[in-house]
Backbone bond lengths (Angstrom), bond angles and torsions (degrees), N, CA, C in turn:
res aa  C-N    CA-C-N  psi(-1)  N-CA   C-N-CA  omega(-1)  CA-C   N-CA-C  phi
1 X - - - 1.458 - - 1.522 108.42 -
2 X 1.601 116.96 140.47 1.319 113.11 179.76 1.688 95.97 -104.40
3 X 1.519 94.46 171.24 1.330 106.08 173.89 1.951 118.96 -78.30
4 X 1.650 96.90 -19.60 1.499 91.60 173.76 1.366 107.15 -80.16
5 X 0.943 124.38 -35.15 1.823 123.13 -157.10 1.687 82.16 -65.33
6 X 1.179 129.11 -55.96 1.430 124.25 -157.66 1.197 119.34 -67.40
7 X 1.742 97.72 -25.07 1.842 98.12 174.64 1.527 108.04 -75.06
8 X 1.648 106.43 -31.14 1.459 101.03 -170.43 1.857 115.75 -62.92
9 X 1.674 97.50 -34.09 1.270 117.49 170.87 1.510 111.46 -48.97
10 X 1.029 140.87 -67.51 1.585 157.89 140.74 1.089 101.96 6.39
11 X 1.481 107.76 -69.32 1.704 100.44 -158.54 1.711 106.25 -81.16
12 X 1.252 106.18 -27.06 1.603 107.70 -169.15 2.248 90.11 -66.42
13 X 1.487 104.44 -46.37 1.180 93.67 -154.76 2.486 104.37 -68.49
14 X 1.448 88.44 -22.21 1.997 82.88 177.03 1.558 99.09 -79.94
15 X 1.585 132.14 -22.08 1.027 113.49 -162.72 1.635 111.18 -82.55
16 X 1.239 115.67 -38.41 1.918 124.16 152.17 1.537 100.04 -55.89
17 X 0.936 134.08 -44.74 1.420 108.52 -174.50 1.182 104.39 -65.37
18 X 1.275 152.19 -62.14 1.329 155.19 156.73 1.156 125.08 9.74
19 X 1.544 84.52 -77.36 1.449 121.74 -177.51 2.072 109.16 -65.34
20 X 1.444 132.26 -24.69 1.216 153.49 150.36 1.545 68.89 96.86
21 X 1.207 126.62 76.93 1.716 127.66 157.46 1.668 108.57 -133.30
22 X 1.436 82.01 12.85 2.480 67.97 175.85 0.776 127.78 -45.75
23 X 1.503 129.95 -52.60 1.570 138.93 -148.13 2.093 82.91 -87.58
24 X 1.448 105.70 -57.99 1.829 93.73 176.67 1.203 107.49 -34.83
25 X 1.429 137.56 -92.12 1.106 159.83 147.37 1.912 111.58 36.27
26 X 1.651 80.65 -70.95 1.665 106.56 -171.77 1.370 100.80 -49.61
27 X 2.082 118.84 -53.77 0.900 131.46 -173.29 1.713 137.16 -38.62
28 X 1.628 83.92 -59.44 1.010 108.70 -166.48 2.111 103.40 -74.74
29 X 1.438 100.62 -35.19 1.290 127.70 -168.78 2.304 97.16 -60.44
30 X 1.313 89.56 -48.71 1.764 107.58 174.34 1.854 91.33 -47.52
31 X 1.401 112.57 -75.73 1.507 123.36 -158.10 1.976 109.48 -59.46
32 X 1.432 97.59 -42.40 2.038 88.55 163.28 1.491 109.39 -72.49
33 X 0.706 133.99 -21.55 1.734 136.50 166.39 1.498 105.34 -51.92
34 X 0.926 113.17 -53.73 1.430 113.14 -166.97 1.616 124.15 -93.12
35 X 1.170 85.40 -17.81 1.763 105.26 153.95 1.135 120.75 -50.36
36 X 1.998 90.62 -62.87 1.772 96.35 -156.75 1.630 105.62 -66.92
37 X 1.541 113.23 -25.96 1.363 114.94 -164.78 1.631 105.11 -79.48
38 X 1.301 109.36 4.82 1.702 111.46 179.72 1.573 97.10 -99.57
39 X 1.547 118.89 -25.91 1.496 119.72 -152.22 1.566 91.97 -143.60
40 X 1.238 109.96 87.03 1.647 111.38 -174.22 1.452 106.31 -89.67
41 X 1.400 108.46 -14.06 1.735 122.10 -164.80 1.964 90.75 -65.70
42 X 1.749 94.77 -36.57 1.642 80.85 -160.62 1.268 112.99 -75.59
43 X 1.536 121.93 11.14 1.881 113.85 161.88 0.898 96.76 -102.16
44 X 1.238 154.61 -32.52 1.219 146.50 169.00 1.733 105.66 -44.72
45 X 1.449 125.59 -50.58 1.396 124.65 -162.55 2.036 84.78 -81.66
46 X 1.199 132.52 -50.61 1.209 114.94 -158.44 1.821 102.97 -93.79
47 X 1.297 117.11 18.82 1.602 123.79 142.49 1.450 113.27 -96.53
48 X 1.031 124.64 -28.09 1.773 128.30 175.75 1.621 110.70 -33.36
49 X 1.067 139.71 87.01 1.329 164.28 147.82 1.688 96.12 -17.47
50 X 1.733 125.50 -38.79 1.195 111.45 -160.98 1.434 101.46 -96.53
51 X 1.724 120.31 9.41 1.636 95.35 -168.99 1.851 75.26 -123.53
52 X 1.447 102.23 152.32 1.660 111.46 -169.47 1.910 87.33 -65.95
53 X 1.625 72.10 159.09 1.368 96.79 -178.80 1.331 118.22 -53.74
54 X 1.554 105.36 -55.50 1.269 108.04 179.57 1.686 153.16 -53.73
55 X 2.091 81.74 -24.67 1.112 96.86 168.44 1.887 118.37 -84.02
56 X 1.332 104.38 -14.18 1.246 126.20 138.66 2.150 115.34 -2.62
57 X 1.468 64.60 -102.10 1.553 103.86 165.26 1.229 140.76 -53.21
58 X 1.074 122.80 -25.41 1.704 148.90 122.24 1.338 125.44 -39.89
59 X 1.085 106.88 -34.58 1.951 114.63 170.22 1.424 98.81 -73.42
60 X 1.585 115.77 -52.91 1.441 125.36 -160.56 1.317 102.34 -52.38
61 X 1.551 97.88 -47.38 1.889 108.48 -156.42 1.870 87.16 -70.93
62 X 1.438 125.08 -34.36 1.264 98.36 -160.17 1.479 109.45 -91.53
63 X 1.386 129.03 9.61 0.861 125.78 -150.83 1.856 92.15 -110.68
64 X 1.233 106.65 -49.95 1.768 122.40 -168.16 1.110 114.00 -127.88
65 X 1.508 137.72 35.09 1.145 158.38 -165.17 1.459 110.74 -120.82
66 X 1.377 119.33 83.93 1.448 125.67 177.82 1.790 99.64 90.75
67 X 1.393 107.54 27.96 1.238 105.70 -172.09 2.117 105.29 -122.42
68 X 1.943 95.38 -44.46 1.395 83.96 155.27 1.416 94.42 -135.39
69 X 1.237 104.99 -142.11 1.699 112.90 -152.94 1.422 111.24 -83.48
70 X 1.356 99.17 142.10 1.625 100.65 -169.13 1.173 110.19 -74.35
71 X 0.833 147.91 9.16 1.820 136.67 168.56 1.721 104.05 -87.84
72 X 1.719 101.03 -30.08 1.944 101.82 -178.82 1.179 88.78 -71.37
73 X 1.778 126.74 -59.88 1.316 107.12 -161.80 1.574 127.22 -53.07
74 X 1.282 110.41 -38.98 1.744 114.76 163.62 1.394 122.77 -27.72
75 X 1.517 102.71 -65.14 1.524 125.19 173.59 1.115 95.44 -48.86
76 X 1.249 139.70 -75.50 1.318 123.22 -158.75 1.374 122.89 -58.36
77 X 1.418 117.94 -39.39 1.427 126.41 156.58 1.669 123.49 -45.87
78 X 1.368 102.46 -32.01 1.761 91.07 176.85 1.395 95.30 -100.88
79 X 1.231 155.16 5.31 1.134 137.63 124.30 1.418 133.54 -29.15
80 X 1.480 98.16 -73.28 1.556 112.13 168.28 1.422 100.71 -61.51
81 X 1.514 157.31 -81.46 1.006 139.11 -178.59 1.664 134.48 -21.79
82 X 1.773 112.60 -24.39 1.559 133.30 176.04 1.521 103.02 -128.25
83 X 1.499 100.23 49.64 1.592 104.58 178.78 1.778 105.32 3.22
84 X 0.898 99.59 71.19 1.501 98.25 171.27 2.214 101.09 -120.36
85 X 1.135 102.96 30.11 1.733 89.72 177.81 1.192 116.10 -92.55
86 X 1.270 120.01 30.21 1.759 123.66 -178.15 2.011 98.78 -101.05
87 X 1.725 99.32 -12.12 1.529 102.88 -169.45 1.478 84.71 -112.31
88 X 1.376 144.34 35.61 1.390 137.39 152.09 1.400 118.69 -48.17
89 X 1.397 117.33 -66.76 1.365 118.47 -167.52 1.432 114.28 -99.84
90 X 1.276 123.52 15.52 1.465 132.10 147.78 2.053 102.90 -88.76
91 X 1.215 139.88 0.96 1.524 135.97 -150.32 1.600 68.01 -128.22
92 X 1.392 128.45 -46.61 1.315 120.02 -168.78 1.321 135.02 -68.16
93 X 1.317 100.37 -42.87 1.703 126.15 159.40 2.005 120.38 -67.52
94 X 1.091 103.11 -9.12 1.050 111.52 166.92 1.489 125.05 -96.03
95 X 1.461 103.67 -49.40 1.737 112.01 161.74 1.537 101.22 -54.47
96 X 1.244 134.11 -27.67 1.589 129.49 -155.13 1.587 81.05 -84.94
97 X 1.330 121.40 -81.16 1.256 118.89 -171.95 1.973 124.82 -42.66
98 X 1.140 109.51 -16.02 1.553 122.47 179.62 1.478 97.70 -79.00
99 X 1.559 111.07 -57.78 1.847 105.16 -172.26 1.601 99.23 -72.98
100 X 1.004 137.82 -10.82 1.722 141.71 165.20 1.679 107.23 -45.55
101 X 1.360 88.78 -53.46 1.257 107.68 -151.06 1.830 100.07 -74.47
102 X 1.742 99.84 -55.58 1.711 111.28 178.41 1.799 90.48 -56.96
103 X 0.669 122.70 -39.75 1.780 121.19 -155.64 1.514 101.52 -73.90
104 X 1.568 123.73 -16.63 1.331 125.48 -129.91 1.511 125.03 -1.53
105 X 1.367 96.01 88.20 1.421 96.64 -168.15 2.337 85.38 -124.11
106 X 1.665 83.85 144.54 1.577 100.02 168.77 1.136 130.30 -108.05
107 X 1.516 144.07 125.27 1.732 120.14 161.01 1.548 104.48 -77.39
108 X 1.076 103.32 138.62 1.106 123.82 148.45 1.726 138.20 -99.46
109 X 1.514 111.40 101.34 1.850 96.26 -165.89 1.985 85.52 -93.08
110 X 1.287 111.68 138.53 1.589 135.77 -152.04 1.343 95.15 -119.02
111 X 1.376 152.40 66.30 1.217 141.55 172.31 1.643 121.85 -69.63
112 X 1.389 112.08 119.35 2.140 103.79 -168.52 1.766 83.83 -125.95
113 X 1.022 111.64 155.78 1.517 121.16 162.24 1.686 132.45 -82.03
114 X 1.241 85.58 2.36 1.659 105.31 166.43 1.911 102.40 -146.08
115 X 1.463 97.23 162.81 1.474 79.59 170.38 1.593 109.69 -92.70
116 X 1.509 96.26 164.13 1.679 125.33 -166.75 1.974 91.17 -71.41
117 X 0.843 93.93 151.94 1.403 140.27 153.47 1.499 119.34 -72.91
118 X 1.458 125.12 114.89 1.340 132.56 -172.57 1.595 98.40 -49.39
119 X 0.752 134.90 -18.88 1.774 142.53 -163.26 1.416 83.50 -107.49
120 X 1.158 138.87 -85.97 1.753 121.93 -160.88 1.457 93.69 -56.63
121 X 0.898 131.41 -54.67 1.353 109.47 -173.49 1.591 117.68 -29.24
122 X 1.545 103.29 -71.10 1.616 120.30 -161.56 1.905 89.59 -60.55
123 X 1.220 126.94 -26.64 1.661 112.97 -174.66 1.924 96.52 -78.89
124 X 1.192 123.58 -47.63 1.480 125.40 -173.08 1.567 102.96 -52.54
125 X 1.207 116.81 -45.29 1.901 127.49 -179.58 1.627 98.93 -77.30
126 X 1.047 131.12 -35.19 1.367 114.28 161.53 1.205 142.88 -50.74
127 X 1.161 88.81 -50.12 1.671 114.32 -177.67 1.747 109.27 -74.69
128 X 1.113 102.33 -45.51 1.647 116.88 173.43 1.649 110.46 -54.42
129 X 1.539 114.09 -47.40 1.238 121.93 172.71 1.515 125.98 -56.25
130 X 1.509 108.27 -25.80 1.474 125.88 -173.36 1.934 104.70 -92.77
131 X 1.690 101.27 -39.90 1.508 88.69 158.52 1.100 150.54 -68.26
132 X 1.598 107.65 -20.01 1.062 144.73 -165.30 1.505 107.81 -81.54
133 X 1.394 101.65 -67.26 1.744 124.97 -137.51 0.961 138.61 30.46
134 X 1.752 105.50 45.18 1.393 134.88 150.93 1.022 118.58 -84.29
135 X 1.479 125.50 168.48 1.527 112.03 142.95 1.288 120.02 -81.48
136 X 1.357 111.36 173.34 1.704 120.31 178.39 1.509 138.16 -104.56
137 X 1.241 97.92 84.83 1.898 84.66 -175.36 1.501 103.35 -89.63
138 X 1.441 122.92 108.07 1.005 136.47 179.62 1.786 123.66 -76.65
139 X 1.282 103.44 149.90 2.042 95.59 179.64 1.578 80.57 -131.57
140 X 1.235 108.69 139.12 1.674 110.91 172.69 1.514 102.91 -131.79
141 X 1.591 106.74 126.01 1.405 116.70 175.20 1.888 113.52 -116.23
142 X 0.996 109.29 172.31 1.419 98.81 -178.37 1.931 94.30 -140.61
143 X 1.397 110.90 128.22 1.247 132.93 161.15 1.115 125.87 -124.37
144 X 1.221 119.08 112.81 1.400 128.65 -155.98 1.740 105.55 -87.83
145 X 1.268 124.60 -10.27 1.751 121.27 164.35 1.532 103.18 -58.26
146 X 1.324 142.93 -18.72 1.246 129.17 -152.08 1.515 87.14 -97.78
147 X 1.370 113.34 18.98 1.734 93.70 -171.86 1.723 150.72 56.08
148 X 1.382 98.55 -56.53 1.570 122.05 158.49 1.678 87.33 -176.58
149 X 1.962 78.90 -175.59 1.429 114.52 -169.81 1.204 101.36 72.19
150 X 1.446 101.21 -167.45 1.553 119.36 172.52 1.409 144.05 -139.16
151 X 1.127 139.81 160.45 1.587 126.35 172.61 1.808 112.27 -119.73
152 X 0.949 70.78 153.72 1.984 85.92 178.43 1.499 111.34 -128.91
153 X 0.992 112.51 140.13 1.818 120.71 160.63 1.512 86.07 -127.85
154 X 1.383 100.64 142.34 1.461 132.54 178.34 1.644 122.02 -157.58
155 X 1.203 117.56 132.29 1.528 102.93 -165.77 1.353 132.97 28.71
156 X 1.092 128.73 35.08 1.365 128.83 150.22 1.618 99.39 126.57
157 X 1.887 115.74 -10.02 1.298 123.55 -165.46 1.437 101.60 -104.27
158 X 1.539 109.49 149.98 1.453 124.93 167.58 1.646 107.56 -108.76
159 X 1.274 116.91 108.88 1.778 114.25 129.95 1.083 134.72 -75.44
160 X 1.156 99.37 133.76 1.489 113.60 168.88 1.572 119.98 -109.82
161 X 1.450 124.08 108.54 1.098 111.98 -145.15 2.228 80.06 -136.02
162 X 1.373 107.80 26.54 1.353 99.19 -162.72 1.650 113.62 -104.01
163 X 1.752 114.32 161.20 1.751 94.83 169.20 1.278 119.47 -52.02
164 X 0.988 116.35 -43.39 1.636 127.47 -170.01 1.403 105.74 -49.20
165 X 1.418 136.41 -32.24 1.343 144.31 -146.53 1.533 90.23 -114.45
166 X 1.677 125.60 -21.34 1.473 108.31 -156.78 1.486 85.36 -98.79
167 X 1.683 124.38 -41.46 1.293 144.30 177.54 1.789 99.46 -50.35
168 X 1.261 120.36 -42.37 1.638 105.85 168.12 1.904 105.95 -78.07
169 X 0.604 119.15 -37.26 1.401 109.04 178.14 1.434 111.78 -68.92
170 X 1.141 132.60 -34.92 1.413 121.87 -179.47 1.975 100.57 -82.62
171 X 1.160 97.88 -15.38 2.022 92.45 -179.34 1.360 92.77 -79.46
172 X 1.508 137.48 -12.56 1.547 128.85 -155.30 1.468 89.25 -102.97
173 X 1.492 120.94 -38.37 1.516 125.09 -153.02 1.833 81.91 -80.07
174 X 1.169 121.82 -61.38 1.635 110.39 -167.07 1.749 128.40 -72.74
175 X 1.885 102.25 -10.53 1.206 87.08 177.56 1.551 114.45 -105.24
């Protein structure tokens, strides 16, 4: 992580708050993300030092200009204006993690060895919510080596809640 992407992150994320455009913001901010990572050429062309700025800036304007929200489009313009678009998706991941944080919102990746049940599900997101006191945006995968039970990573934490994990602990406790 650089220190510009995070300032740029900063300011984009108080200036939507301000402005009461987060959730726009966030939105629209998700959908150029996923652009740029389809079309990497186009920071490369609007960092290109050899084509004028302006025409630069003319791509920008025609590209996301009345298309999402004008405070992103700005940002993106004083980016491209301080060739700074090589710190896009570090400014992005940082705003992502800031509205995480205002939102208190969690992922949760949910690993079961079969898949869950709409009912284990909603008890695992409960319970997670009460440890938490976040909310839960959950990803649920199923790997069937874990035997049963389940694992969670959540904020930076791993459970291990699996046979495989109880089956090493009882081989540790007897040998």
């Amino acid at each position: 992580m650089t220190n510009v992407g995070r300032e740029y992150a900063i300011a984009l994320f108080e200036a939507a708050y301000e402005d009461g455009s987060l959730d726009a913001v966030r939105e629209d901010l998700t959908e150029i993300r996923k652009l740029l990572k389809k079309e990497p050429d186009y920071i490369s062309f609007l960092m290109n030092p050899g084509i004028p700025k302006e025409e630069r800036l003319d791509s920008l304007s025609e590209a996301f200009e009345g298309n999402v929200e004008d405070l992103l489009y700005s940002f993106l313009a004083v980016m491209v204006t301080n060739n700074h678009m090589n710190e896009f998706f570090t400014a992005a991941k940082e705003f992502e993690k800031m509205y995480e944080d205002y939102k208190k919102i969690s992922f949760a990746v949910i690993t079961s060895a079969v898949k869950l049940t709409d009912e284990e599900k909603r008890k695992i997101v409960t319970r997670l919510r009460k440890v938490t006191g976040k909310a839960i945006s959950p990803i649920y995968k199923v790997d069937e080596s874990i035997i049963g039970g389940i694992t969670v990573t959540c904020d930076g934490k791993f459970f291990d809640g699996s046979v495989v994990r109880n089956l090493k602990n009882i081989k540790e406790v007897i040998s």
